[in-house]
N, C-alpha and C positions, 0 to 999 in steps of 0.2 A: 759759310757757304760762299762760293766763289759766284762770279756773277754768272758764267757760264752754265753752272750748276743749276743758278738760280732761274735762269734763260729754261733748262730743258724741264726743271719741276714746274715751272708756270704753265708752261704749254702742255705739260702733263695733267694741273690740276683743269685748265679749261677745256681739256675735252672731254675728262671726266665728269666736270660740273655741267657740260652742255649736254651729255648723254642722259645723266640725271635728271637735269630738271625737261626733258621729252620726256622721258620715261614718268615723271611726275604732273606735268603740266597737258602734255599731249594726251599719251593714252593712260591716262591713269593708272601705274601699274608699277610703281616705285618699288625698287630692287637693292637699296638701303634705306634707312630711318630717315627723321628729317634731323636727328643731333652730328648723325656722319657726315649727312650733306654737308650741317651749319660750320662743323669742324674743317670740311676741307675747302668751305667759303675761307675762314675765319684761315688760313693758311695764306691760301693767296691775295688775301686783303692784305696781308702782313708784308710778304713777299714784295707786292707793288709796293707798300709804303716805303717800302727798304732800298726798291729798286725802280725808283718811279718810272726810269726809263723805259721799263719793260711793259707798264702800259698800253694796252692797245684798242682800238673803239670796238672792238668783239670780245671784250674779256665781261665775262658774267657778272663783276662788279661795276660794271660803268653803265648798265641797266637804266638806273636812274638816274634823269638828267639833272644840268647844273642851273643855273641861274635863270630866272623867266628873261623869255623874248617878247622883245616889242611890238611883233608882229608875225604874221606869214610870207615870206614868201612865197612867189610861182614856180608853179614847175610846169611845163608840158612834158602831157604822154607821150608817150614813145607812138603807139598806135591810139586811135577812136577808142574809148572806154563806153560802150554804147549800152543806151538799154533796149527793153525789150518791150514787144506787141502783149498784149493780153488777153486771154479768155478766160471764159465763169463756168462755162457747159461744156457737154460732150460733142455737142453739133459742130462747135467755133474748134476743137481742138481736131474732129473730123476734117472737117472744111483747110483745117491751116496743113493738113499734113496732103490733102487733094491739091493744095497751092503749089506745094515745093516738089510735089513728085513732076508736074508738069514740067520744072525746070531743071533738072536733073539734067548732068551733063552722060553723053551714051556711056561713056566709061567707069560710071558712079556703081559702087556695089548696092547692094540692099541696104535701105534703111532703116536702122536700128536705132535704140535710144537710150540716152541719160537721162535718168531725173534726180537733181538735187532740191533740196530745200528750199525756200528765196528767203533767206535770212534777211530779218529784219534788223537791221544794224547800219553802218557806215562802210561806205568800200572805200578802198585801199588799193595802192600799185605798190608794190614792192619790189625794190631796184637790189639785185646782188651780184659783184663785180669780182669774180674769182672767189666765187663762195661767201664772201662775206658782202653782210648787210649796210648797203653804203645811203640808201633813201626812199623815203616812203613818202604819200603824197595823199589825201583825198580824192574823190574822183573828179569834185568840182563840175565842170560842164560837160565833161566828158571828153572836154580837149584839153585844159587847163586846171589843173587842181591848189591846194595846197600845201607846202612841205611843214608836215608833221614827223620828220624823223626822230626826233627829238623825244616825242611821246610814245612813239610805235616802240622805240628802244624800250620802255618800262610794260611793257605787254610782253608777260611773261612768256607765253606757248609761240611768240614770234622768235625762231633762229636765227640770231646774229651773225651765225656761219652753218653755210652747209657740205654736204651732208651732215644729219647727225648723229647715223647708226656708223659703227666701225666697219667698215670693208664695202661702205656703199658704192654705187658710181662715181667718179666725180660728176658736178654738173658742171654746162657752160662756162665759158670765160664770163659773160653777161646774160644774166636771165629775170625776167619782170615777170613779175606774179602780180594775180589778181586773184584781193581778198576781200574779206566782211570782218569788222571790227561790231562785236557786239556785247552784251550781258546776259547770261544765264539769269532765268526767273528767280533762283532762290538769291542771287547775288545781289541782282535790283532791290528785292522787298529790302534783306539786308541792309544793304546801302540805305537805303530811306528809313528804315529806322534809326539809322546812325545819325542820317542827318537831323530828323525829328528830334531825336535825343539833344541833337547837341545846340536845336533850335535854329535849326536850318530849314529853308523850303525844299521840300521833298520835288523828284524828277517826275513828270505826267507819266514815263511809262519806260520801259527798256531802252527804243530807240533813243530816245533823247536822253539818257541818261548815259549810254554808248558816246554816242555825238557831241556831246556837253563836256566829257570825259575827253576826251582826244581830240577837242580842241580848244583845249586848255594853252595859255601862253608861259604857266610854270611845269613843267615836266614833273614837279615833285607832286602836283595833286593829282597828274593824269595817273603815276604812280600808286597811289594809294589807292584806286579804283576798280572795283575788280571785271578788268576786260578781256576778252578773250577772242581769237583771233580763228578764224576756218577759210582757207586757199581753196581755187577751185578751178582758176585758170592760168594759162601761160598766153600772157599777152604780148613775150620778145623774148627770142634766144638767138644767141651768134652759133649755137651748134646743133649737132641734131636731137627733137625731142618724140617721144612718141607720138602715131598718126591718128589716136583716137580717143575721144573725151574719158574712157574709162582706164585706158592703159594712162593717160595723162594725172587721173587722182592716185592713180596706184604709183605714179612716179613722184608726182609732190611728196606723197606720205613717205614713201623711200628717201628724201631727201630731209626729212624732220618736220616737215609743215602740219597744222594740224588742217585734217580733212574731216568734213559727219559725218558721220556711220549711218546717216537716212539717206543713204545712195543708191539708186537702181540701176540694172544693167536691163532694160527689155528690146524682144526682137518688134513685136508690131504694136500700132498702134491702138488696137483694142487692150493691149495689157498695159498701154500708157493711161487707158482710160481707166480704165476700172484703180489702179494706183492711185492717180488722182481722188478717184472719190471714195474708196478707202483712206487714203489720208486726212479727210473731213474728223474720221470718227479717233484718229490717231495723234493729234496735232497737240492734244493736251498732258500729250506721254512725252515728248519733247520737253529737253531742258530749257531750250530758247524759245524767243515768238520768231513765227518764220507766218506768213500772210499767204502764202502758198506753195509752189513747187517749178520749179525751171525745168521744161524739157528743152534738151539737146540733141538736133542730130550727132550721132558718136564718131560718123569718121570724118575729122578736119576737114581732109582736104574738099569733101561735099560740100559742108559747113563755107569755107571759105568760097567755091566756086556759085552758092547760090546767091551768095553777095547779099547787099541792105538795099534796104528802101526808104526814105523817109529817118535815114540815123538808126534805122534799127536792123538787125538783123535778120534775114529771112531762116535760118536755120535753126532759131533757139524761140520756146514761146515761154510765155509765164501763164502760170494756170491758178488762177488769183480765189482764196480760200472766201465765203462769203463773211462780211466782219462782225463782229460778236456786239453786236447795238440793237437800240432800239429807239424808236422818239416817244416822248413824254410830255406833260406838263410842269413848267419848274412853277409852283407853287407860291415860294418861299426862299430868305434865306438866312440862316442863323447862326452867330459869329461866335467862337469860342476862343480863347486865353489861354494862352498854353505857358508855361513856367518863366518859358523867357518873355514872355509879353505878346508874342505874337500873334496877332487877332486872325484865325482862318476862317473864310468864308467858305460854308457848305450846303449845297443845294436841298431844298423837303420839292420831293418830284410826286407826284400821282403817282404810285405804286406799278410799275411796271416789269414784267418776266424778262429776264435777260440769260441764254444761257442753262435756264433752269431755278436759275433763284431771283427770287421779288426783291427788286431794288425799289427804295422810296428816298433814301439820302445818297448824295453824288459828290464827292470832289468840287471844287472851284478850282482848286491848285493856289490864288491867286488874284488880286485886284484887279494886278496887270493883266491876266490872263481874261480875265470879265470885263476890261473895259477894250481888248483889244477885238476879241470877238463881240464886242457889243451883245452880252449877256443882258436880260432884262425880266423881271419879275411876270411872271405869266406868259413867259417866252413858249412856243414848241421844241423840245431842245434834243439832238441827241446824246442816247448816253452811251457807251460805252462798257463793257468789262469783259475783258482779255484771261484769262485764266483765272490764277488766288489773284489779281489785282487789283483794288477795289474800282469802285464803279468812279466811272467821270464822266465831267458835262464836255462830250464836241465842242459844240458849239450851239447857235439859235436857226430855225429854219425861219426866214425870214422872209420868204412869201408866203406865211402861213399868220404874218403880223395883222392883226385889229386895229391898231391903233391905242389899245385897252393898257399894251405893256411899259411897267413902268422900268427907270434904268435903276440900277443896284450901285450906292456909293459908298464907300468906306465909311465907317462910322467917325464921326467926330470925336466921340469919349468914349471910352471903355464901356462896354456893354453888362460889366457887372458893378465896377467899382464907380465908373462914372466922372474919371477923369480924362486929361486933355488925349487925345490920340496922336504920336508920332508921326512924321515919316522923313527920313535923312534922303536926300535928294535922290538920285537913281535908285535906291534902294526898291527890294519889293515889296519887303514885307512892312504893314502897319502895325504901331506899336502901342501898347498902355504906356503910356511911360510911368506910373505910379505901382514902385518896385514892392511896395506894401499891401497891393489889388490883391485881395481877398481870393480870388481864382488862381491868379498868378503862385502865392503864399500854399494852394494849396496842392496846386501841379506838382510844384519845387519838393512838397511834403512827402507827397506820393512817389515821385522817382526817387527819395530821396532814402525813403523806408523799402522801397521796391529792391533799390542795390543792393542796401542793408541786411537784407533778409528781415525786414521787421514784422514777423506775421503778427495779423490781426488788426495793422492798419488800412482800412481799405477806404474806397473815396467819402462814405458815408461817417466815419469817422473825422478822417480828417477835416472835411467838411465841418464839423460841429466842434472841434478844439480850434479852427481859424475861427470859427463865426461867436465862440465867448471869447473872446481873445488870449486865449488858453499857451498858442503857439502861434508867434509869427515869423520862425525861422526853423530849421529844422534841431539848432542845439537845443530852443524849447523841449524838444522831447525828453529831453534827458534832465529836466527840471520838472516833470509831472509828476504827480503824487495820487495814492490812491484814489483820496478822497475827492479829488478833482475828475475824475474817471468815473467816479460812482455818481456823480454828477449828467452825465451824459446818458442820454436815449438809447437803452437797449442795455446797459453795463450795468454787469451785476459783481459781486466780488469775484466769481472765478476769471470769469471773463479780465477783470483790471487786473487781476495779478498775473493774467499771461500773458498781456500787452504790456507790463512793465516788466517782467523777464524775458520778453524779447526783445524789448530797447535796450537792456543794460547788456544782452547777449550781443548787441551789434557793435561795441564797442571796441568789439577782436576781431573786425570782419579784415580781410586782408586789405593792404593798404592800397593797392590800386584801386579797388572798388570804394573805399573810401572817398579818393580824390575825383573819382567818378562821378560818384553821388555830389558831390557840392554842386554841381550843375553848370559848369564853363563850358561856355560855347565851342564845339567841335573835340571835346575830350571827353570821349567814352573810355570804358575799361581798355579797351586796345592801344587808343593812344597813353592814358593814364600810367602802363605798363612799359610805355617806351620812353616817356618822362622819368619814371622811378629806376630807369636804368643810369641815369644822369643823376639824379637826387636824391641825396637818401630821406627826405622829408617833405613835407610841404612847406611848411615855413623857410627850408631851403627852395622848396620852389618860387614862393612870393618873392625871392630876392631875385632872381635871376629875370633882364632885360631884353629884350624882342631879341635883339644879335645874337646872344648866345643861345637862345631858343629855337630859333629859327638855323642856327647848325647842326639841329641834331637829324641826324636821318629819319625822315618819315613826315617830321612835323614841318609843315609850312608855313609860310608869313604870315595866310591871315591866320591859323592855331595859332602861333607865337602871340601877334598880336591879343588873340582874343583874352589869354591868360592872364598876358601884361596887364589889359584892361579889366578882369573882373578883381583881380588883387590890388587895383588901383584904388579900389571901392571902397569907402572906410567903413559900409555896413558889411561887406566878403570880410573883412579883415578881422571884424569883431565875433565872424559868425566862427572863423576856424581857431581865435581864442578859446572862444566860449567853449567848443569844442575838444580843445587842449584841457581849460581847467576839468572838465567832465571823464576826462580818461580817453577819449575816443584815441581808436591808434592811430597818430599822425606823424610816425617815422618807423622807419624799414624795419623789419623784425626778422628774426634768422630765420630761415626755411625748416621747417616741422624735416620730419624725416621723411625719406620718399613713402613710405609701407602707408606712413599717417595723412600725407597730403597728396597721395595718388592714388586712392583708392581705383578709379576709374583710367587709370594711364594703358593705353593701347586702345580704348576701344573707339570706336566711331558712333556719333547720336546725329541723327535730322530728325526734324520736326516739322511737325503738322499740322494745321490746327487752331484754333484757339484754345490759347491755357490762361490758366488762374493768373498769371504774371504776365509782365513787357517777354519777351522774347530775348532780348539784350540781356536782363536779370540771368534767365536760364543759364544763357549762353557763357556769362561771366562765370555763377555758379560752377558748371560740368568744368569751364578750363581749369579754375581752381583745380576741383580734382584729379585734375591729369588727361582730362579729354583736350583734341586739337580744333581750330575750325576749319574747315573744308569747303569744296564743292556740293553738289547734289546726292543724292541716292544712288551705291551702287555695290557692284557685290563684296566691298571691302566695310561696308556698313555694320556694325552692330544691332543698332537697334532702331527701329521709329517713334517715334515718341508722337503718339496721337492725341491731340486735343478734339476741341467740339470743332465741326465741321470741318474736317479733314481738305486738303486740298486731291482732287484727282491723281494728279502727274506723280506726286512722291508715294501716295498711298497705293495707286498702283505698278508704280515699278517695284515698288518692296514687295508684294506680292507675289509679282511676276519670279522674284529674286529668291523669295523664300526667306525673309528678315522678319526677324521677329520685333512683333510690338508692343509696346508700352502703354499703360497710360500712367496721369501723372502721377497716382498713389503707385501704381508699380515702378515707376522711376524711385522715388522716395523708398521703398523698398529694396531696391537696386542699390543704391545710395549707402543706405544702413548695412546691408549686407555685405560691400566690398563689390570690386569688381569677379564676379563669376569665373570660374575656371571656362563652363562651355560657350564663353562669347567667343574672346580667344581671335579675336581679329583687330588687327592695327589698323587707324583711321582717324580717322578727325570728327569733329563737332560741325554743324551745317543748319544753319536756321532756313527750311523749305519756304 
């Protein structure tokens, strides 16, 4: 291929891969597979490698950025990034719309209105110079922000060029958008299971997990996070744009941006009201947390002519949702061990309704997070809880103090094993450092049979082979013996012969979930899976050094590092021997045949719920078989998979959808059967 050849396929496969991934990222509505996509990625990766020169900062491989920055620099806004006035009632949003008809200039049409979301996320300007995506910023103070281009790049639903339907307008030479970077609910919990897993401290809540995510100073972790991106304004264009807030989203969306689909067009202000408090009872059918709803007068040039006051707009108001809390008594606080050591502090509150359901334990998050809010034992505190998210402590009301309350310090020693308690200098988390802690030995046990598929060990077991010293690594298991079983509280012979045929059955579990289950910080199945693309073993993996680890796409420096460091360990070293001598599989094995290892290929699963297992476990399980993971619930879903107390928001959109549901024996059922002729719909896997 000639280079000119090579010139006109590039630009053929990027505007193919940009139509796509709208078409997949945007409206969810993908119009090839994701193996045609990867194929025609896997072209023009080839392509630039061949022809570097043909590289350009809009091609769909340069997504993810290169080496961390030192820093941010500034950027100022082109215009004011302003925010807005607020109201809670129908009287305040009466009142604000009595305000602005008085200053209405004579020539102003009727006033009409927009109402969008107020997405709770991070805003964003987004700068495009002849169509492509040249700089994105935070809003900062609303004059001066921060240049995160670098990370918006790896936010996928953000267009690097537009338009990106074929035959669209062109837009402006220079047009700045104004958006919201944020996380879908099922995305967050996700994420924070991943991080739990991998014994990391989990995010307080969406927004700060958004925000923490983009701005990040290595591109490659903001990367790995799943953010997602909704426009809503045109805050600079050099040419002409539509005159009205509703003809303006129906232009963005023309141009590839993604826009909500919780947008209204109404003529008065009594149906702005009643919207508003209708959306109260609606807010939990939403993917995202949005705190309430922006109305906009709809024609600009009103909007512009009624001017600010005070930095804020007179034309746009926020009609602010009331927050999902309540105050309590924190009682108490009782510290648990989790596999990597990690000691988390969690509040015992007086039993209080939030929402509908009685919370009496809370979140801490966090040392830091309790000594900075000055948390304190007998505190009035409140708590919080946002949809499925568990509950968490505010903070302390603090003119409601006694004097009575005492302050909450980290423990000294381990609260089970009773050794010294870590903490590496700015670090957050406190640690056991005594990798033999009895809680620790049994965490490790339990994720470790969890991955495995080991039924039958569940915590009360494991519990009682740590506590005779039966097992104190997870290769133990695969050196039990009957009569050591029959030994144990509740084990009878059936019972030990089917906990030892499911230990020797996990010795063929596929080898990502293998190297999952050892339990290295920041390497779940996902990552496990993009390591095994580089190694064909583990023992091939213990050899390899932060550098070469840290080049593979996806994995970051501190994953790299973490690896380097747990393989460093001569007790990790002896555990994936012991493991070798025993049979476990601890190198690549051929791929079964598709009929045998995709049972479940095409169809789409979200969950719901609590189930018998981590959520992770599932999740690994269904991809084995040929399920993808995804977003949320929607009509390219197959099935729901309902556990004990379902959450709202997924259980009623399947509903609404008409998706059929599951429970877990009917998944199991499902499973054994093969995948169904009448699912019969392509889609992915999605932990709700």
């Amino acid at each position: 291929m000639t280079l000119e050849e090579a010139q006109k396929r590039v630009a053929a496969l990027r505007t193919e891969l940009a139509y796509h991934a709208y078409r997949y990222y945007v409206l969810d509505r993908p119009v090839i597979s994701d193996a045609e996509y990867d194929a025609l990625m896997d072209e023009l990766r080839a392509l630039e490698a061949q022809y570097p020169q043909l590289i350009t900062p809009d091609s769909p491989t340069q997504r993810v950025g290169g080496a961390p920055a030192e820093g941010f620099t500034k950027v100022t806004h082109p215009a004011p990034i302003l925010s807005l006035d607020k109201a809670t009632q129908r009287e305040e949003l009466l009142a604000w719309e009595t305000r602005i008809s008085k200053l209405l200039p004579p020539e102003a049409p009727p006033l009409d209105y927009v109402l969008e979301p107020k997405l709770d996320g991070l805003t964003v300007v987004l700068h495009y110079e002849r169509g492509q995506f040249v700089l994105g910023a935070t809003r900062g103070d609303g004059t001066v922000g921060e240049d995160v281009t670098a990370n918006l790049r790896t936010v996928k639903s953000l267009p690097l060029r537009i338009p990106i339907e074929p035959g669209a307008p062109p837009p402006p030479d220079r047009l700045v958008v104004r958006g919201e970077v944020l996380m879908w609910i099922a995305d967050f919990e996700a994420l924070n299971r991943r991080l739990a897993a991998a014994g990391e401290e989990p995010f307080a809540n969406p927004r700060n997990a958004a925000a923490g995510s983009l701005r990040q100073l290595d591109p490659r972790i903001t990367a790995q996070r799943p953010l997602r991106l909704y426009c809503y304004q045109i805050v600079e264009a050099s040419g002409p744009v539509p005159a009205t807030q509703w003809e303006v989203l129906a232009y963005l969306r023309a141009l590839g941006f993604p826009v909500s689909d919780e947008v209204q067009h109404l003529n008065t202000i009594e149906a702005v009201v009643e919207a508003c408090e209708a959306a109260l009872t609606q807010r939990d059918r939403w993917p995202y947390e949005a705190d309430g709803l922006v109305i906009k007068v709809n024609h600009l040039p009103t909007q512009e002519a009624l001017g600010a006051v005070g930095g804020r707009p007179r034309g746009a108001i926020a009609y602010k949702f009331p927050p999902r809390e309540a105050t309590t008594t924190l009682l108490d606080v009782e510290f648990s061990v989790g596999r990597t050591g990690v000691i988390t502090p969690t509040a015992v509150l007086e039993p209080v309704t939030i929402g509908g359901v009685t919370v009496s334990r809370a979140s801490l998050h966090n040392f830091d997070f309790i000594q900075e809010r000055d948390i304190r034992r007998g505190d009035r505190v409140v708590v919080r809880r946002a949809g499925d998210v568990i509950p968490y402590v505010v903070g302390p009301l603090l003119a409601l103090r006694t004097g009575a309350e005492t302050p909450i310090a980290p423990p000294a020693v381990c609260p089970v094993c009773g050794e010294k308690v870590s903490h590496v200098g700015d670090e957050v988390s406190y640690q056991c450092s005594n990798a033999a802690c009895p809680a620790q030995v049994t965490q490790r046990l339990l994720y470790f049979a969890a991955l495995l598929d080991i039924e039958g060990l569940g915590e009360r077991t494991a519990e009682q082979l740590v506590a005779r010293g039966l097992v104190t690594d997870p290769a133990d298991l695969y050196f039990l013996t009957r009569e050591q079983l029959l030994t144990l509280e509740g084990f009878a012979e059936k019972k030990a012969t089917a906990l030892l045929e499911a230990i020797e059955q996990s010795k063929q579990r596929p080898l990502p979930r293998v190297l999952a289950a050892l339990g290295i910080r920041r390497v779940g199945v996902t990552v496990a899976q993009t390591l095994l693309e580089h190694f064909a073993s583990i023992e091939e993996l213990a050899q390899a050094d932060q550098a070469r680890l840290a080049s593979i796409e996806g994995i970051g420096p501190f994953t790299a590092q973490s690896i380097v460091d747990w393989f460093a360990h001569e007790r990790n070293r002896r555990l994936v021997e012991k493991l070798r001598r025993v049979g476990v599989n601890l190198g690549r094995t051929a791929k079964p045949s598709a009929e045998a290892a995709q049972p479940l290929a095409g169809l789409t699963f979200v969950i719901t719920g609590t189930l018998s297992q981590p959520r992770e476990v599932v999740a690994a399980r269904l991809e084995a078989l040929g399920a993808r993971v995804s977003g949320s619930v929607s009509a390219k879903t197959s099935y729901l998979i309902v556990g004990t107390d379902p959450g709202g928001t997924k259980f009623n959109r399947a509903q609404q959808l008409g998706i059929p549901m599951l429970s877990e024996q009917e998944l199991e059922d499902l499973i054994a059967a093969g995948a169904p002729a009448a699912a019969g719909k392509a889609g992915s896997f999605s932990l709700a």
